[in-house]
N, C-alpha and C positions, 0 to 999 in steps of 0.2 A: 808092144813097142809104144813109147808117149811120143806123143807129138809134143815138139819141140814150139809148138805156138802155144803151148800150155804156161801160164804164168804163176808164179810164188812172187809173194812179197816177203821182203827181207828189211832187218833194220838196222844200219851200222851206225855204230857210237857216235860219230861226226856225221853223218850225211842223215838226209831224212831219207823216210821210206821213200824206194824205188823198184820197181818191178820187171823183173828178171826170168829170162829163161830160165825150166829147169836145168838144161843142160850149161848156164851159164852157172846157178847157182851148185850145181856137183862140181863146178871148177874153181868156184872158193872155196867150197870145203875140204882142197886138196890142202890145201896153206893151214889148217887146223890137224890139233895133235892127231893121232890115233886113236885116243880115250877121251872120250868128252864126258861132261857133268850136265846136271840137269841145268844150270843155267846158261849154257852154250846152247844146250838142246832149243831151251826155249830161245834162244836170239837168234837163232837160224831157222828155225818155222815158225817166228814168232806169235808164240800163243803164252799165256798164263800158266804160273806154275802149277795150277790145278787139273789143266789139262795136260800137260806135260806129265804128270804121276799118274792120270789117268792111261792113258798111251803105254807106258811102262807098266801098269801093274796089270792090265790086259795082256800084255804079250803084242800090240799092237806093231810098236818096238821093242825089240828085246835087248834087255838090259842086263847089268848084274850090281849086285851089291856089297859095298866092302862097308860092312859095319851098320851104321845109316845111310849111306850116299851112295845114290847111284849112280851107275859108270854104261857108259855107250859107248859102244863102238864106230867111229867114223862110217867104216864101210855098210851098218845097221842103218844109219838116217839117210845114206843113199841109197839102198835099199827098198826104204819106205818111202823115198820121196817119190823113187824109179817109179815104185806099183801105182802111185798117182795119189798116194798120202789121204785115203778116202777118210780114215776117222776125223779127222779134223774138222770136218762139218758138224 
């Protein structure tokens, strides 16, 4: 189970960084599609694209691909976030 005093920082288009419960931030990403692309991925755990395809081509997150692009699954990045998002160090 995470404890809920664990924090994510998050970055949204208009506001600066603020730091958020996980449990606050799995409540925004109800308000987001069901499929995400790599550059949602990267704005809601906000890291580099670099790590972001690093994360997917591990299996860290699991992804799929249509074509070139990769596609997430919502319920995938709360998943990872749940387990406490350890590759990201």
């Amino acid at each position: 189970m995470i404890d809920a005093r664990l924090k994510y920082v998050i970055k949204h288009k208009k506001t600066n960084r603020r730091i958020i419960t996980i449990k606050e931030l799995i409540k925004i990403l109800e308000y987001y599609t069901e499929i995400l692309d790599v550059s949602t991925l990267r704005e809601i755990l906000d890291i580099g694209k670099n790590k972001a395809y690093e994360l997917l081509e591990t299996g860290a997150i699991k992804g799929f691909k249509i074509g070139k692009n990769w596609k997430i699954s919502r319920d995938e990045v709360v998943r990872f976030i749940r387990e406490g998002g350890q590759q990201l160090s």
